[in-house]
C-alpha positions in Angstrom: -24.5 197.9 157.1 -27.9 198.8 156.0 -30.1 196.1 158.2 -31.2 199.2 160.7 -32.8 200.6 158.0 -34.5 197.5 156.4 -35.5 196.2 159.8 -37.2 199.9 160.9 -41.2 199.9 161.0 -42.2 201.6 157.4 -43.3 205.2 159.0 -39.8 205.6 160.4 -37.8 204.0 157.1 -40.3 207.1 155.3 -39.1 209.4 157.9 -35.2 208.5 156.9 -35.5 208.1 153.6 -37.0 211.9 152.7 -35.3 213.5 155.4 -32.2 212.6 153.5 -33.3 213.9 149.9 -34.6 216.7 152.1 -30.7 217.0 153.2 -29.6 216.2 149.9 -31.7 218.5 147.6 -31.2 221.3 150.0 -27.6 221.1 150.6 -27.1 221.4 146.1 -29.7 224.0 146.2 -27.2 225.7 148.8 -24.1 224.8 147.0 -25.3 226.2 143.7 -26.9 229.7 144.9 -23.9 230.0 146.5 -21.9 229.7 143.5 -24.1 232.0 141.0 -22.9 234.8 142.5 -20.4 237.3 141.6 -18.9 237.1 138.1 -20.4 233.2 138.1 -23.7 234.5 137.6 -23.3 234.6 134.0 -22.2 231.5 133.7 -25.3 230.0 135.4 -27.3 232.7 133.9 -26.2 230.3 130.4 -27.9 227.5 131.9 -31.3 226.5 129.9 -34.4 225.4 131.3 -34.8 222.8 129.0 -32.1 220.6 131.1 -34.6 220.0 132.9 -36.1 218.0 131.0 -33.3 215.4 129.9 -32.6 215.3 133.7 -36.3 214.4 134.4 -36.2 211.7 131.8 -32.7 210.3 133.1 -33.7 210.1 136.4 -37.3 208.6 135.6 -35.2 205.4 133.7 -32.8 205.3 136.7 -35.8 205.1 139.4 -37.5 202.7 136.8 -35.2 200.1 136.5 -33.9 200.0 140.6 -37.8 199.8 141.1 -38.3 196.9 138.2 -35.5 195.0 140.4 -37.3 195.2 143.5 -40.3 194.5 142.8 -39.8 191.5 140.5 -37.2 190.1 143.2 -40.1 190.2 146.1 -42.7 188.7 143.5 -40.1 185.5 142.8 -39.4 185.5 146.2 -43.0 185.4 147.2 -44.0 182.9 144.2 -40.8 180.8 145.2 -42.1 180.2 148.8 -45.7 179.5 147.2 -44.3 177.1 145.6 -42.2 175.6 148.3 -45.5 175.0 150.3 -46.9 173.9 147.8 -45.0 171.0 147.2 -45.0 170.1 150.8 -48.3 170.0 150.6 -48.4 167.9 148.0 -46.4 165.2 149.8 -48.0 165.5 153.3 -51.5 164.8 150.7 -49.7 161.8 149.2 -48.3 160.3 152.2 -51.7 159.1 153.6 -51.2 156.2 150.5 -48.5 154.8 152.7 -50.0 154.5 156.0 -48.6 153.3 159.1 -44.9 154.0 159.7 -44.0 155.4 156.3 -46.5 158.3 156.6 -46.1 159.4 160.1 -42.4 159.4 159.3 -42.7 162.2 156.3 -45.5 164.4 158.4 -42.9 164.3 161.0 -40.1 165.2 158.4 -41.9 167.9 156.7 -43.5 169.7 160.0 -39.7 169.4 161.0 -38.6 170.8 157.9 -41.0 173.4 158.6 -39.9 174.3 161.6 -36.5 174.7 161.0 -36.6 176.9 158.1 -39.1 179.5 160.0 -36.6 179.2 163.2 -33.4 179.3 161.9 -33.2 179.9 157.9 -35.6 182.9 157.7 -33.3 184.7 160.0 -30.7 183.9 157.7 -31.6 185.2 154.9 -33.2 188.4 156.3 -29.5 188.7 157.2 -28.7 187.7 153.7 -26.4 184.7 155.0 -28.3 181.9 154.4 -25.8 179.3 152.2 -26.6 177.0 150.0 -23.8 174.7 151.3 -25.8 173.6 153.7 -28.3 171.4 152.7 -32.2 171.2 155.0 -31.5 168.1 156.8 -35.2 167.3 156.8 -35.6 167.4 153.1 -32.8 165.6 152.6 -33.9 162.5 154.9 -37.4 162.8 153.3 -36.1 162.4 149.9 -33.9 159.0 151.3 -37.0 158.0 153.0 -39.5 158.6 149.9 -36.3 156.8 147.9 -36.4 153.4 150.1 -40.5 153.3 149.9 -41.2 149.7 148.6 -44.6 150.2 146.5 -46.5 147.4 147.4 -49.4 149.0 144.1 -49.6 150.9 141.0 -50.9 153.6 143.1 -48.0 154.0 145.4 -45.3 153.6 142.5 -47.5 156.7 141.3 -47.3 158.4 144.4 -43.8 157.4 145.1 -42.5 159.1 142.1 -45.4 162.3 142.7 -43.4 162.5 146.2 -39.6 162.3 144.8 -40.9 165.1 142.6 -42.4 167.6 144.8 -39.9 167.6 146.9 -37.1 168.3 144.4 -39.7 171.2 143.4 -39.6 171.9 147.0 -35.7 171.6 147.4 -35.4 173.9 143.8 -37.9 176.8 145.1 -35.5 177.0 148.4 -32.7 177.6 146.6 -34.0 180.1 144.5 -35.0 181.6 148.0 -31.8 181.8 149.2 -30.3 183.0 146.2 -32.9 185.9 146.2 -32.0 186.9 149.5 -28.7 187.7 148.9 -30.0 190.3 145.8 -29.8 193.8 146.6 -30.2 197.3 144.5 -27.5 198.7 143.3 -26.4 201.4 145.9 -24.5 203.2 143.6 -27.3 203.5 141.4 -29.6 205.0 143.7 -26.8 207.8 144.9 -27.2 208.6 141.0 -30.7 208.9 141.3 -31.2 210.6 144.1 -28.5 213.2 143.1 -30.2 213.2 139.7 -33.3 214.4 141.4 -31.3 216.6 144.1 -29.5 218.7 141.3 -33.0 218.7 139.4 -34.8 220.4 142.2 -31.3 223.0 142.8 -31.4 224.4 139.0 -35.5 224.1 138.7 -35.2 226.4 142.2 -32.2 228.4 141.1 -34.1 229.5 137.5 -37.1 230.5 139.5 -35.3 232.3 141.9 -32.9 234.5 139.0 -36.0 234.8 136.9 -38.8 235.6 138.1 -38.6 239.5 138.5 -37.6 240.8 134.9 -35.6 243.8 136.3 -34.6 242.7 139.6 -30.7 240.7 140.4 -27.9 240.1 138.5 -29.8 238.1 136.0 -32.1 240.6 134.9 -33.6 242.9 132.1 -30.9 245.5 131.2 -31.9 248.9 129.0 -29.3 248.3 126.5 -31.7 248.7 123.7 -33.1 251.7 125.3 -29.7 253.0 125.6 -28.5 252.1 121.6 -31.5 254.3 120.3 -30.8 257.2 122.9 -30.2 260.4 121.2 -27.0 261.8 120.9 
């Protein structure tokens, strides 16, 4: 439901984004003038300044934590895909100890890999419907392939086993891709937030507004005292 807004260039997603905590801050700042009026105002007129505070300090945790999410899913995410190519690297490196066949076979299988999860699987999982059911052919014929190697040296028993390992390093920081792609804020939690916020800016703006001329409004300076010590 929300893809338009993900996939929007960054100036435009800004432009959304505040224009609705504009909407959002101004309709409760609306709402609530509207309602301190009349025989209300009294009741508002109760209302402290120092709720401010406490609602400051709630909504500071709420943004904290959505923010503390995001930002450790895209580092994973990033670190994962690092890692990914990494290993791939690591076996395109150690296929040159068995050349001929064997070799050309796994650069084909791991620029095919390659191509595949950039054409296909990216797309996926910017949709957030990439599956882990399906396993990457490629990486799945290169492990058979690296599997059936017949060392002919202690070198290429060492590589053989370096291989078999990078790419179940390479298989594991795929799924952990996948798996991050289907993570996603709470939005419930951000409504909170934002509302948080919204209702924060209303009463900040509503005690300005009722406060700031002493003898002017409903809420205002009366001469009561002035009135107790009147002479009779």
């Amino acid at each position: 439901m929300d893809d338009w807004l993900h996939n929007l260039p960054l100036i435009w997603m800004a432009v959304v984004i505040f224009t609705i905590v504009y909407l959002a801050a101004g309709a409760i700042f609306a709402i609530i003038m509207l309602l301190a009026r009349g025989a209300r105002a009294h009741v508002f007129k109760r209302v402290s300044p120092g709720l401010l505070s406490p609602l400051g300090t709630v909504f500071g945790l709420l943004v904290v934590f959505s923010i503390f999410q995001v930002w450790g899913d895209f580092d994973r995410a990033r670190m994962a895909v690092d890692r990914e190519a990494s290993a791939l690297r690591t076996v395109v490196l150690l296929a040159t100890s068995f050349p001929g066949e064997p070799e050309t076979q796994i650069r084909t299988l791991v620029r095919r890999h390659i191509d595949e999860a950039v054409a296909a699987e990216w797309p996926e999982m910017a949709k957030r419907s990439a599956s882990l059911k399906v396993a990457p052919a490629a990486l799945a014929e290169l492990l058979r392939l690296a599997l059936s190697l017949t060392p002919q040296s202690q070198g290429q028993i060492v590589a053989q086993r370096e291989i078999v390992a990078a790419l179940e390093n390479a298989m594991d920081a795929r799924r952990e891709c996948i798996n991050l792609s289907q993570s996603t804020v709470n939005c419930a939690t951000a409504a909170i937030a934002i509302g948080i916020f919204a209702t924060g800016v209303a009463v900040c703006g509503l005690l300005i507004a009722s406060h700031d001329r002493p003898f002017t409004g409903e809420i205002s300076v009366k001469p009561d005292v002035l009135l107790q010590v009147r002479p009779e």
